[in-house]
N, C-alpha and C positions, 0 to 999 in steps of 0.2 A: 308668262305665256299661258298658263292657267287659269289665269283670271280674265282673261282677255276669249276664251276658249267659251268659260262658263261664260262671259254675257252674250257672247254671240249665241251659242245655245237659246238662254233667253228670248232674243228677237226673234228667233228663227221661227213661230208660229205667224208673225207682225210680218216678218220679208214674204214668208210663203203668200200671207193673205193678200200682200203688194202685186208678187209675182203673177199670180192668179188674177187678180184686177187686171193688171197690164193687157195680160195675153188675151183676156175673156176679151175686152174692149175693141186689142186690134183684130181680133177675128172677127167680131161683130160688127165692124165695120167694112171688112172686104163684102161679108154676106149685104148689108146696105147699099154700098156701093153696086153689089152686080143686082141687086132686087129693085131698087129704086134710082139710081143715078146718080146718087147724091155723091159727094167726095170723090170726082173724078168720073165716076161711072163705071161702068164694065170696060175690060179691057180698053181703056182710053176712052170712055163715052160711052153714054145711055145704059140701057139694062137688057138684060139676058132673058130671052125669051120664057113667058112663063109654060113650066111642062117640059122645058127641054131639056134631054138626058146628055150630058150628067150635071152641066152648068146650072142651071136650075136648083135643081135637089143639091148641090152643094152649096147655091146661094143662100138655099132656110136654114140647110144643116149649119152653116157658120154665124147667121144670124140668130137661132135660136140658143145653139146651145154657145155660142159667145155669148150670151144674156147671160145666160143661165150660172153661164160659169163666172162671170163679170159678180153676178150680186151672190155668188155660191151659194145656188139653191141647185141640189141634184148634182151637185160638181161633180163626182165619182163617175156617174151616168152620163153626165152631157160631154163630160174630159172622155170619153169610151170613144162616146159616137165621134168627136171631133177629130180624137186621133186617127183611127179607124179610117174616118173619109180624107183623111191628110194622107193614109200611107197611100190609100187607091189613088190618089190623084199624083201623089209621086211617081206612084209604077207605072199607073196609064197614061199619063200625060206625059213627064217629065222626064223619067229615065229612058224612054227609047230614043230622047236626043242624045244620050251620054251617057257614061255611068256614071262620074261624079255629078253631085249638085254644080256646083260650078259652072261646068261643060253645056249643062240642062237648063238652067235656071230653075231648078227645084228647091235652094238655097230655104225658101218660107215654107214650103210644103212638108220639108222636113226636118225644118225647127218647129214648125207648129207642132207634126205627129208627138214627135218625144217629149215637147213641151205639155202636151195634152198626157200625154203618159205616165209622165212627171204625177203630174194630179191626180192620177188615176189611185197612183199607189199612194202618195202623201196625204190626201186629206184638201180638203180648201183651204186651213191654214186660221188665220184670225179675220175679224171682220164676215164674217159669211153668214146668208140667212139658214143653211142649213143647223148652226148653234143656237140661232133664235128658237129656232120650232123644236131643238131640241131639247132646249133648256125646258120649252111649257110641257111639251111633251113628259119632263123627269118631273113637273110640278104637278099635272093630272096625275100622273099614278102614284105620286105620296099622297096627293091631297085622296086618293080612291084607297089608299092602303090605311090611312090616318080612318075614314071614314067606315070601313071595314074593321077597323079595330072599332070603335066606339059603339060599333052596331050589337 
């Protein structure tokens, strides 16, 4: 059981990085969907009038920081804001049909929040552009620390 314990261990940066792909994607596509049409469209067809409160502004909110969080650049930051407009749209929209999700059809609105939330405190996981930049990032200040000593 221990061994089985430690490899999962192991993956678990590999599934996180999965998990975050998955979610960044399908969020990113509902915001598509109501901005542009494509994949269905808003609510059953076409797109969501641009400027209009709160459909609108949650259309870029789920299309940007789904990107963002999809190739984990800003994941911390963009998992904030995603959740954050998952929980308003629970409360505003959703739960005054009901108090369960169920009842409501809130069921995505808050899997996504906690799924975003998830992120918030874990990290993007593997695969993410935020270890790229951070890797050059730790290569600039040896290569400025290396050069600092020789001077």
């Amino acid at each position: 059981m221990h061994a089985l314990a430690s490899r999962l261990n192991q993956a678990q940066p590999y599934a996180l990085g999965l998990f975050r792909v998955v979610v960044g994607l399908l969020f990113a596509c509902h915001g598509a969907a109501s901005l542009f049409g494509v994949l269905g469209g808003a609510m059953g067809g076409g797109t969501v009038p641009a400027g209009s409160w709160p459909g609108w502004y949650a259309a870029v909110i789920q299309l940007v920081a789904g990107v963002l969080v999809l190739v984990g650049l800003g994941t911390r930051a963009a998992a904030f804001i995603a959740s954050g407009s998952m929980a308003y749209a629970y409360f505003s929209v959703h739960q005054p049909g009901g108090l369960f999700p169920l009842q409501n059809g809130g069921d995505g609105a808050a899997l996504f929040c906690w799924a975003f939330l998830l992120l918030v405190f874990t990290g993007p996981g593997a695969f993410a552009l935020d270890a790229l930049f951070a890797g050059q990032r730790a290569e600039q200040r040896q290569e400025k620390g290396e050069a600092a000593v020789a001077a």
